[in-house]
MARVO-938263 format. One line per 10 residues: number of its first residue (from 1); their letters; for each residue x, y, z of N, C-alpha, C. Coordinates in nm, 3 decimals. Atoms other than C-alpha are relative to their C-alpha. Layout:
residues N
NUM = A = X/Y/Z/X/Y/Z/X/Y/Z  ...
//
This chain:
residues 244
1 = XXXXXXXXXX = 0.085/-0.120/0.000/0.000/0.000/0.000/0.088/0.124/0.000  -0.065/-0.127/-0.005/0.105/0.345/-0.066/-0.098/0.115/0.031  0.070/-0.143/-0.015/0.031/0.670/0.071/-0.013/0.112/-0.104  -0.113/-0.091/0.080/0.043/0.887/-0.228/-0.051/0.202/0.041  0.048/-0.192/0.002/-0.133/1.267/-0.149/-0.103/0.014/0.153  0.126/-0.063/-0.076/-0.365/1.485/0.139/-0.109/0.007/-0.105  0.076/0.002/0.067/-0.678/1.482/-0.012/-0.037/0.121/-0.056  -0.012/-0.167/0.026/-0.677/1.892/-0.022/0.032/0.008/-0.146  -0.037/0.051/0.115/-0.533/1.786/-0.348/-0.034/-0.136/-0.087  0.043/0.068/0.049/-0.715/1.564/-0.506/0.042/-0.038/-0.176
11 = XXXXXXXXXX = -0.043/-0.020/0.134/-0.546/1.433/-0.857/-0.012/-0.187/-0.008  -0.006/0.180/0.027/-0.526/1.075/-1.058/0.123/-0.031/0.019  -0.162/0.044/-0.075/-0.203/0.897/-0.932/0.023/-0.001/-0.165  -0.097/-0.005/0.076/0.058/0.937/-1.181/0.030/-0.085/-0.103  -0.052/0.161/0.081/0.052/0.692/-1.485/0.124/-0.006/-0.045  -0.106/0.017/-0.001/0.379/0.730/-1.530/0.072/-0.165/0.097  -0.032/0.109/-0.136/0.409/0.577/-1.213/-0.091/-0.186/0.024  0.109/0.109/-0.020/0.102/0.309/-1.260/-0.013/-0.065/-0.114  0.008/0.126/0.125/0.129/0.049/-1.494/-0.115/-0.083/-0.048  0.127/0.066/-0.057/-0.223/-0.076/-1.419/-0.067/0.088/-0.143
21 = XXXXXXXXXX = 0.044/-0.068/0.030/-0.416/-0.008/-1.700/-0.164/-0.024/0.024  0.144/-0.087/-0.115/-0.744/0.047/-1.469/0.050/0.047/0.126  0.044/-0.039/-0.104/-0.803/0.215/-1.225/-0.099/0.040/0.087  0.116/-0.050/-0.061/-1.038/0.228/-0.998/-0.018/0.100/0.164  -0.067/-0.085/-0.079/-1.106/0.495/-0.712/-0.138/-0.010/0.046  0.075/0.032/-0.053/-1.307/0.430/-0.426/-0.007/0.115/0.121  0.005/-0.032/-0.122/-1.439/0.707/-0.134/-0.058/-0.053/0.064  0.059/0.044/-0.082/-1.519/0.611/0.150/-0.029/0.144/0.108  0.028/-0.057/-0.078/-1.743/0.813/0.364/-0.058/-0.012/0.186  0.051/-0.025/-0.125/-1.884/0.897/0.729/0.002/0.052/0.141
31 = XXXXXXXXXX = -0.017/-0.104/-0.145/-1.922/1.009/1.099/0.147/-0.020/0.013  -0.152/-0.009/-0.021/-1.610/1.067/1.311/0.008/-0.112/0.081  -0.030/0.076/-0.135/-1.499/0.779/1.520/-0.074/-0.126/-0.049  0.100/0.118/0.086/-1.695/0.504/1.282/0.144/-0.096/-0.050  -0.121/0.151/0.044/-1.334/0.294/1.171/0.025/0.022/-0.116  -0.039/-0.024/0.117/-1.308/0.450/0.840/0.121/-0.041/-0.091  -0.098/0.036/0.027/-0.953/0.451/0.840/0.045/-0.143/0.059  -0.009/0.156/-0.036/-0.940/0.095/1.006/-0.005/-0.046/-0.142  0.018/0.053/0.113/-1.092/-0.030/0.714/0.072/0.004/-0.124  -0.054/-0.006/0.139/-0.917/0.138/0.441/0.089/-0.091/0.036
41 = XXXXXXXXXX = -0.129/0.050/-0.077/-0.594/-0.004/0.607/0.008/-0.183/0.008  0.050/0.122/-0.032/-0.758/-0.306/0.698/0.024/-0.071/-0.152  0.056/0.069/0.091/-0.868/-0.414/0.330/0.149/0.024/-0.059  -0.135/-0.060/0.107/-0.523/-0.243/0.151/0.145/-0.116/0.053  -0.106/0.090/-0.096/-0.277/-0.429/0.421/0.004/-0.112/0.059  0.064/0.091/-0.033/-0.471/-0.676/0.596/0.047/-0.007/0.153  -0.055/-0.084/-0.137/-0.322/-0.503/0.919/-0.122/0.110/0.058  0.087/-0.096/-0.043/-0.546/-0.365/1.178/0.039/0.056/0.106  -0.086/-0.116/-0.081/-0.423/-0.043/1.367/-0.107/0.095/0.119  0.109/-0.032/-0.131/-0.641/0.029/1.645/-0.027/0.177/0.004
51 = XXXXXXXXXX = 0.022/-0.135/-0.010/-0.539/0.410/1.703/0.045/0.092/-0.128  -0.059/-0.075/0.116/-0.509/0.722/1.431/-0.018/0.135/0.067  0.019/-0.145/-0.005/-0.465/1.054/1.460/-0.107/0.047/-0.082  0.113/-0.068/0.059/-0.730/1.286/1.341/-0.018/-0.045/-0.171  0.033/0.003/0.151/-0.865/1.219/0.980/-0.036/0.094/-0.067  0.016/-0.161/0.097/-0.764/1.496/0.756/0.046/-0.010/-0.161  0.024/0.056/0.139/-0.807/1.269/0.436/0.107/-0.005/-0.078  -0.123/0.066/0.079/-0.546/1.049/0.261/-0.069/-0.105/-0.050  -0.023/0.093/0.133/-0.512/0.884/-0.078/0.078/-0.102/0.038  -0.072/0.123/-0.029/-0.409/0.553/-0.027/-0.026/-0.123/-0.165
61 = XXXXXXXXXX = -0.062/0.041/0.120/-0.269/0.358/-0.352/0.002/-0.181/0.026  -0.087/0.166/-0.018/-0.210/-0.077/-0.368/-0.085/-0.016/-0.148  0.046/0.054/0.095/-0.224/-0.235/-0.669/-0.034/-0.174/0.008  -0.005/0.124/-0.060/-0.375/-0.594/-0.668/-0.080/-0.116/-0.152  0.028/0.080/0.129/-0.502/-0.896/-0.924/-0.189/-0.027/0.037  0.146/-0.038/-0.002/-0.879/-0.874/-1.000/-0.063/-0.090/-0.134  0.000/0.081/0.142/-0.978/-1.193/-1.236/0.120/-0.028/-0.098  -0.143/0.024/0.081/-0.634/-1.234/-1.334/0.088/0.108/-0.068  -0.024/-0.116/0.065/-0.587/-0.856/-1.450/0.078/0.068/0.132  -0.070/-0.063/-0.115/-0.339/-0.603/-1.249/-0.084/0.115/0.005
71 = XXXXXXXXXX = 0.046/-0.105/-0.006/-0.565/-0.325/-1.146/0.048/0.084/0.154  -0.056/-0.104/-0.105/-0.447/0.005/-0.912/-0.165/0.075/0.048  0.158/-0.030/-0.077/-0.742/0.044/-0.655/0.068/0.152/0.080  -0.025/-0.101/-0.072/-0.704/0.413/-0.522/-0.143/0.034/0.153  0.109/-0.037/-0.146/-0.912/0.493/-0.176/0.048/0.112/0.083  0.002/-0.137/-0.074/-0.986/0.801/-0.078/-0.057/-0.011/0.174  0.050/0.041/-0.163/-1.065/0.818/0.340/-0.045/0.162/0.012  0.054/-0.152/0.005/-1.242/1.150/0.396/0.044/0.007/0.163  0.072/-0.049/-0.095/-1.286/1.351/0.699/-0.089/-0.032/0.080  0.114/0.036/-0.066/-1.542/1.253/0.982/-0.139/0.090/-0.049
81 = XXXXXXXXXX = 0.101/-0.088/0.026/-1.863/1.402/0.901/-0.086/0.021/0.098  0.085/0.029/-0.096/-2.054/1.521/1.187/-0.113/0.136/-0.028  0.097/-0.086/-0.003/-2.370/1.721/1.239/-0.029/0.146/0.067  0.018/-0.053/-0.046/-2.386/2.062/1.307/-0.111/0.152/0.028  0.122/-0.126/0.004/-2.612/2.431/1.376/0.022/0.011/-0.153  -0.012/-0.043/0.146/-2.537/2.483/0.971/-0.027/-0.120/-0.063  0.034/0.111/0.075/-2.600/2.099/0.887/0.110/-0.120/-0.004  -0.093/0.137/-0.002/-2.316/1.847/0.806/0.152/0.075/-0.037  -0.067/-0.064/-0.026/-1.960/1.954/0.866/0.082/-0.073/-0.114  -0.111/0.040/0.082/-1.682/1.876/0.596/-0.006/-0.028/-0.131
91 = XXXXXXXXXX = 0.024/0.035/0.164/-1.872/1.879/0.286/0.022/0.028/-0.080  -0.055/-0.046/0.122/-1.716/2.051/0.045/0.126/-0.117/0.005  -0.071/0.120/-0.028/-1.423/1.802/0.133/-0.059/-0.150/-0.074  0.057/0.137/0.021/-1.647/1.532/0.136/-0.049/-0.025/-0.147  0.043/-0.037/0.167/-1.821/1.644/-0.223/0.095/-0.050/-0.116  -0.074/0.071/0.115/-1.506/1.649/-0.391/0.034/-0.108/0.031  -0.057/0.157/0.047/-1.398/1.283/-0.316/-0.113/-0.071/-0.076  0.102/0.117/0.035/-1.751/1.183/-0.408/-0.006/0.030/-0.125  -0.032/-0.004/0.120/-1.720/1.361/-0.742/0.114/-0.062/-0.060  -0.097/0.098/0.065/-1.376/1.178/-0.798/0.025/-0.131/-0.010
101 = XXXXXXXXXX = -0.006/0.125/-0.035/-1.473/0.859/-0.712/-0.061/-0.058/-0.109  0.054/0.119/0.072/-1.602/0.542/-0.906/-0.109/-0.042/0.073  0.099/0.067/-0.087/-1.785/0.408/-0.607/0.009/0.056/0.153  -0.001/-0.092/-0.159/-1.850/0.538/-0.251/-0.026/-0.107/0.104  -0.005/0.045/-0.131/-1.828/0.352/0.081/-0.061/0.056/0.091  0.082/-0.069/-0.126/-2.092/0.463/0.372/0.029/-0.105/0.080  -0.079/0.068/-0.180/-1.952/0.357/0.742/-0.096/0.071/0.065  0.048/-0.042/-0.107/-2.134/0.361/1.015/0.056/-0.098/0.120  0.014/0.121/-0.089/-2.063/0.207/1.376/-0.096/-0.074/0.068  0.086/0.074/-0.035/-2.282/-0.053/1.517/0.003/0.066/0.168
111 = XXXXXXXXXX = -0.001/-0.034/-0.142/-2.181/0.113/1.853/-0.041/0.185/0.034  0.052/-0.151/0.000/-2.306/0.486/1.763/-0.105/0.047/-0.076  0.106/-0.085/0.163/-2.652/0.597/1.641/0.020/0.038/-0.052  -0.040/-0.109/0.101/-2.552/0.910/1.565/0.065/-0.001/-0.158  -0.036/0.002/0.098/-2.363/0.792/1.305/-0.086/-0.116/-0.114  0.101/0.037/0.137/-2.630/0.563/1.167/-0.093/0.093/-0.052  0.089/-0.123/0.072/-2.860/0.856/1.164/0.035/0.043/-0.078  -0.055/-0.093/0.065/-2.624/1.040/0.970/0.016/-0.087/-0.146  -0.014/0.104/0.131/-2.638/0.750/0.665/-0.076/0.104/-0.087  0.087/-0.040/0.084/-2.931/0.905/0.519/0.029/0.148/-0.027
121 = XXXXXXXXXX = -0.014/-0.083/-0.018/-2.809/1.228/0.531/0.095/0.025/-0.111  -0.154/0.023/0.092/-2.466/1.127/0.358/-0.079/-0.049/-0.133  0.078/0.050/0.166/-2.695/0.925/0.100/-0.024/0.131/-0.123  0.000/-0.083/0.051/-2.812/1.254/0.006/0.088/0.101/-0.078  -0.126/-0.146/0.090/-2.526/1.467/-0.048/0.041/-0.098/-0.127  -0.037/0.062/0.086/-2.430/1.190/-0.237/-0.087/0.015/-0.148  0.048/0.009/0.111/-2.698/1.230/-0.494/-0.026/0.149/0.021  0.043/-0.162/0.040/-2.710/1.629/-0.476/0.152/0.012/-0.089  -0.151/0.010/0.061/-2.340/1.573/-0.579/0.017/-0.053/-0.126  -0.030/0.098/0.140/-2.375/1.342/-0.883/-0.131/0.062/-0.063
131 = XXXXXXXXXX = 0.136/-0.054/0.086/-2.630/1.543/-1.040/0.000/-0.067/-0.170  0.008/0.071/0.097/-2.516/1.404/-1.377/-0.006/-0.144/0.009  0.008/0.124/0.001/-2.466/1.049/-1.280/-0.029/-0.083/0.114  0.046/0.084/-0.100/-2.499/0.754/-1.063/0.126/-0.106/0.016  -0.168/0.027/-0.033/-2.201/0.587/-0.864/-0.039/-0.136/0.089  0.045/0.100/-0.129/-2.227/0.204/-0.680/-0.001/0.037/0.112  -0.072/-0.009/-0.119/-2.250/0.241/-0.347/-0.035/-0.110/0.109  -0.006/0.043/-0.063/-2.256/0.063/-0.065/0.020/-0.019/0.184  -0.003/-0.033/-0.196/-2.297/0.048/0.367/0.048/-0.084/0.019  -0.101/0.131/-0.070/-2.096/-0.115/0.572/-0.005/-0.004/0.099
141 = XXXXXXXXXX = 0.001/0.017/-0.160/-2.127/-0.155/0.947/0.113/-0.069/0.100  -0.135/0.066/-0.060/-1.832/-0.192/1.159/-0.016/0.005/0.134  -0.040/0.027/-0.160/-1.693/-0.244/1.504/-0.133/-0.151/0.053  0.135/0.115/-0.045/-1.961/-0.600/1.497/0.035/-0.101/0.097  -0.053/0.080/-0.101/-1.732/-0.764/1.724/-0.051/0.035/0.198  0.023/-0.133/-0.089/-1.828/-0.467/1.988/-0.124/-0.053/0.050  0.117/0.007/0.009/-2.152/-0.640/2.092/-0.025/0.018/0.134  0.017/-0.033/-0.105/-2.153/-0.552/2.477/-0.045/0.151/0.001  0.074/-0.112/-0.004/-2.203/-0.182/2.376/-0.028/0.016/-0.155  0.080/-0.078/0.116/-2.403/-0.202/2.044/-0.139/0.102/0.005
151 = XXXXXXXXXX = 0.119/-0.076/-0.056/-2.663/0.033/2.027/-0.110/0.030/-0.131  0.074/0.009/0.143/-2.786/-0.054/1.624/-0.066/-0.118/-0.009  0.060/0.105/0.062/-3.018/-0.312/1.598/0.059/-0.107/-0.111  -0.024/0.063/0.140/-2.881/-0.585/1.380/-0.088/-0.031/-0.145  0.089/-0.012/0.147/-3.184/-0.549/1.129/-0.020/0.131/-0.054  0.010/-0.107/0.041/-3.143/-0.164/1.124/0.086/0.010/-0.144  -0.037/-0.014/0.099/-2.907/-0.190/0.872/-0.029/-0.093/-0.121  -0.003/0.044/0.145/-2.961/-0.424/0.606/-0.188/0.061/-0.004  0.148/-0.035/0.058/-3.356/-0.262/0.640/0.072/0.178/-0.056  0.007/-0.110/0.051/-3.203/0.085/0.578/0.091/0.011/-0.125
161 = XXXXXXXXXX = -0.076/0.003/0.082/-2.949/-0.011/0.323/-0.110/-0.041/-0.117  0.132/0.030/0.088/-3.254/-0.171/0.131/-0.083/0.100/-0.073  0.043/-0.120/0.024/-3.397/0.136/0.128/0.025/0.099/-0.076  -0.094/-0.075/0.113/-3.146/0.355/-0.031/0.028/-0.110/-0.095  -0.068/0.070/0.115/-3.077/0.072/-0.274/0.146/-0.035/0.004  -0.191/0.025/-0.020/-2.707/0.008/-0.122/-0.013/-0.144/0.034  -0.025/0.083/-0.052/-2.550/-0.317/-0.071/0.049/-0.009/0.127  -0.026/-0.053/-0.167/-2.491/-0.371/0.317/0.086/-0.168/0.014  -0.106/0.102/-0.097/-2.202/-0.555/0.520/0.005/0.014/0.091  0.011/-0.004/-0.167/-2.186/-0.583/0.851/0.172/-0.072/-0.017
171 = XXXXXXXXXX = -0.166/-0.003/0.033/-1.775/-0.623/0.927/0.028/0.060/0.151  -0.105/-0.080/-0.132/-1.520/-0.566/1.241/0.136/-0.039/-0.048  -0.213/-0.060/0.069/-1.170/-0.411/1.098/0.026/-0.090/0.067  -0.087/0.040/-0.124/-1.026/-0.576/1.396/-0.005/-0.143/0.059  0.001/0.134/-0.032/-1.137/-0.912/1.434/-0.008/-0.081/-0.142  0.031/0.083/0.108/-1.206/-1.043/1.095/0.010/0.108/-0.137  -0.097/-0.015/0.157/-1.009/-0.965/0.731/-0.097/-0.022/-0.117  0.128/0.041/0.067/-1.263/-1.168/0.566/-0.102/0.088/-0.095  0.044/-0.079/0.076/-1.507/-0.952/0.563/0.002/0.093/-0.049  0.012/-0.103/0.122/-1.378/-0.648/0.517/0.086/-0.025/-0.138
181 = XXXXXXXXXX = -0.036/0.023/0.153/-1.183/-0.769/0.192/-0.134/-0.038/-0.084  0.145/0.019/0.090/-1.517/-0.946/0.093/-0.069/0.118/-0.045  0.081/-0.084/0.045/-1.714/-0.645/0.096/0.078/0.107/-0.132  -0.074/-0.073/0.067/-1.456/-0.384/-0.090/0.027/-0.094/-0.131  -0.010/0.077/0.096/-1.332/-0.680/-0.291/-0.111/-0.018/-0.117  0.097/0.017/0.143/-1.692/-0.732/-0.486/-0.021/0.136/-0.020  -0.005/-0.124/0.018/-1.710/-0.381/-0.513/0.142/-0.010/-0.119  -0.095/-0.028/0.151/-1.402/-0.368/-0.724/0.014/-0.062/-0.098  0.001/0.035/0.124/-1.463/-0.638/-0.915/-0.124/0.000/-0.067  0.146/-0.014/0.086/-1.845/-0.533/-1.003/0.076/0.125/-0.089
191 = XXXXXXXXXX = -0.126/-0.138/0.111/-1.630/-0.170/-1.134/0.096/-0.051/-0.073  -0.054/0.076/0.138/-1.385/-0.353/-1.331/-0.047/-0.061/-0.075  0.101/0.039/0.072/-1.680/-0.536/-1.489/-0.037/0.110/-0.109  0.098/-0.070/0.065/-1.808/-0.207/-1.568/0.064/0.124/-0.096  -0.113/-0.118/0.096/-1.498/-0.005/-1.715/0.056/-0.129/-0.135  0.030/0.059/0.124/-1.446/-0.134/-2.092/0.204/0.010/0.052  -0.148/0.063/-0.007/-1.072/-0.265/-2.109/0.040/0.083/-0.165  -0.074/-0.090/0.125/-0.821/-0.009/-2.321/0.100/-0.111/-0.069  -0.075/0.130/0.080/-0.657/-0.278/-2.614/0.110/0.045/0.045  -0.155/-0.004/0.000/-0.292/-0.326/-2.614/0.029/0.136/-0.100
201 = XXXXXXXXXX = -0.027/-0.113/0.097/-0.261/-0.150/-2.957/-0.027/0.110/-0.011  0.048/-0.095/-0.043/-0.451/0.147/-2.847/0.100/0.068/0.063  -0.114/-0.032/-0.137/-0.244/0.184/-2.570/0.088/0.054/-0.061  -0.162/0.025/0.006/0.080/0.142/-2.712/0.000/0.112/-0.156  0.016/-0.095/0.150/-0.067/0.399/-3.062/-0.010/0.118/0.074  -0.040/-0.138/-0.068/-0.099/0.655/-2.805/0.088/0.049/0.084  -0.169/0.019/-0.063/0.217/0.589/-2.652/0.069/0.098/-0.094  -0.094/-0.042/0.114/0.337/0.671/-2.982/-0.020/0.146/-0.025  0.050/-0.215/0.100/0.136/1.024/-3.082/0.031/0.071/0.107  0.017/-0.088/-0.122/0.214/1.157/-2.711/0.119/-0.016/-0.022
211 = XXXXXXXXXX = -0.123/0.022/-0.015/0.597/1.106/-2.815/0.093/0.041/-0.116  -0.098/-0.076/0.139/0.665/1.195/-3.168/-0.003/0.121/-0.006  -0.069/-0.148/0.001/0.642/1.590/-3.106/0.159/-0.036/0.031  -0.121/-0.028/-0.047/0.920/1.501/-2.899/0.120/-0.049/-0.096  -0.104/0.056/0.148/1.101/1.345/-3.226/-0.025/0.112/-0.086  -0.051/-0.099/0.125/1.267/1.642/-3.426/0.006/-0.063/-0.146  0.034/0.038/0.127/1.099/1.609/-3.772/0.143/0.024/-0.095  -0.102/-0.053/0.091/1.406/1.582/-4.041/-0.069/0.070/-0.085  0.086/-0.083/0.073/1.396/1.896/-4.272/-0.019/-0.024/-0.131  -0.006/0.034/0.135/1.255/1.896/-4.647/0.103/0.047/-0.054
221 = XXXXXXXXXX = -0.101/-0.076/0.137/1.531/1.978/-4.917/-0.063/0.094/-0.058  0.009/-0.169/0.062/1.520/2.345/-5.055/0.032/-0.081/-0.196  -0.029/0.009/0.124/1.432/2.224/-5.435/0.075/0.076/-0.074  -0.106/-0.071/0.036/1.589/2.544/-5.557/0.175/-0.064/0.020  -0.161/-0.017/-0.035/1.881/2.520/-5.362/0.043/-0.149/-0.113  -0.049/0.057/0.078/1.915/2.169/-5.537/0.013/-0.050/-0.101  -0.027/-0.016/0.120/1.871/2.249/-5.870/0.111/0.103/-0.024  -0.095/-0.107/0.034/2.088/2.545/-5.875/0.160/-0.059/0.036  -0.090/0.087/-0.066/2.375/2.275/-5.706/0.018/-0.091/-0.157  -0.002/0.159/0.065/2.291/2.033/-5.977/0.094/0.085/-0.174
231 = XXXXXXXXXX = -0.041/-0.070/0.102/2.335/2.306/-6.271/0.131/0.028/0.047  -0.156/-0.025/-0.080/2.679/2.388/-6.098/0.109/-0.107/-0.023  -0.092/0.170/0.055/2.799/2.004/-6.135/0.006/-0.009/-0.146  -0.017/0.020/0.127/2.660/2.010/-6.497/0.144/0.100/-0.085  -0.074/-0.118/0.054/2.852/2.367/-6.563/0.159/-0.064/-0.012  -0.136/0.058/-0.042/3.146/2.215/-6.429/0.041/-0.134/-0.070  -0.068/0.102/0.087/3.164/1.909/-6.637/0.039/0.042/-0.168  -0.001/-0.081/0.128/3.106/2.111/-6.980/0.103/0.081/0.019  -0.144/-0.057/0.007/3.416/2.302/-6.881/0.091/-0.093/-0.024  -0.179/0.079/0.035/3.641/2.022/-6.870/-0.070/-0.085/-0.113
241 = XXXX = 0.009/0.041/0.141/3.493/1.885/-7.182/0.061/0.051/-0.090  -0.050/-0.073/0.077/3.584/2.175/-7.349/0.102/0.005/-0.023  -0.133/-0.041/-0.057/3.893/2.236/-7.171/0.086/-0.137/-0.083  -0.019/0.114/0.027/3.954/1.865/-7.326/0.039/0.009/-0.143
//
């Protein structure tokens, strides 16, 4: 896994650098204190890191085999999103990853309403945001190991994921790999399904036209100049004919 950017900067990783020819780019959204970054971490490494410093949104890079193909999965980790007197805090943030994304990730914890309340909320921005299009998405429910202080119903979510039309996982970063690779995993390979595969020869023809500016065209011959050269050779043999 690689770290490659703050999200403040939001750009496509470097094909220079990425050999992968897909890519796919996944945000993941939600409250603060929901496992966000567990997960990314979790699914990218298969390492689970209990504590993080504040989440002030990192691009995280691994490339991995997807049906036998090398594809470069990028995952964006936003910001916490919490609720405040003006409405939902970090959304311009949050906006642009959901405009740069392929597919979006909604987290909630099984151990904090608040942040299931806040699903439907996030659903929304999500479709005030994609005004032209429509992006997979998907809920996920974490910390399920946590069951001494849950405070989500285990049928709240797959009835509210139903609802919005999302696929729903239930998942704990921290005890089980499984699922969170399962869930992310069909997620990237329903999006590589759904991006059309660039040919070899394609590829490798625009390899070529993005490279011959940089090849100094040889120049045409000055016809003049080499007729007036050529009459010069003739002149010059008719002298020593003469001269003969």
């Amino acid at each position: 896994m690689r770290l490659i950017q703050n999200m403040s900067t939001i750009a496509e990783y470097p094909s220079a650098e990425c050999p992968s020819k897909r890519v796919i780019k996944i945000a993941v959204i939600g409250g603060s204190g929901v496992g966000k970054t567990a997960l990314v971490v979790r699914f990218l490494t298969k390492r689970f890191i209990g504590d993080y410093e504040r989440n002030v949104g990192n691009l995280y890079n691994r490339e991995v085999q997807i049906d036998g193909e090398q594809v470069a999965i990028q995952v964006q980790d936003t910001p916490g999103v919490e609720v405040n007197a003006n409405g939902l805090s970090c959304t311009d943030q949050v906006s642009r990853s959901i405009q740069w994304a392929d597919a979006v990730v909604m987290v909630f914890s099984v151990t904090d309403c608040r942040s299931f309340d806040l699903i439907g909320q996030l659903h929304q921005l999500v479709t005030r945001t994609l005004t032209d299009r429509s992006l997979p998405i998907i809920l996920v429910a974490n910390k399920a190991d946590l069951l001494h202080v849950r405070h989500v119903d285990a049928q709240e979510g797959p009835l509210l994921a139903s609802a919005l039309g999302c696929s729903f996982y239930e998942v704990s970063a921290s005890e089980d790999y499984s699922q969170v690779h399962g869930a992310f995993h069909r997620l990237c390979v329903d999006l590589a399904k759904q991006q059309p595969q660039t040919p070899v020869n394609a590829a490798s023809s625009g390899t070529e036209k993005k490279r011959s500016p940089l090849i100094p065209r040889p120049k045409s011959p000055n016809m003049q100049d080499l007729k007036r050269r050529f009459k010069q050779v003739l002149s010059a043999k008719v002298r020593t004919v003469t001269s003969v």
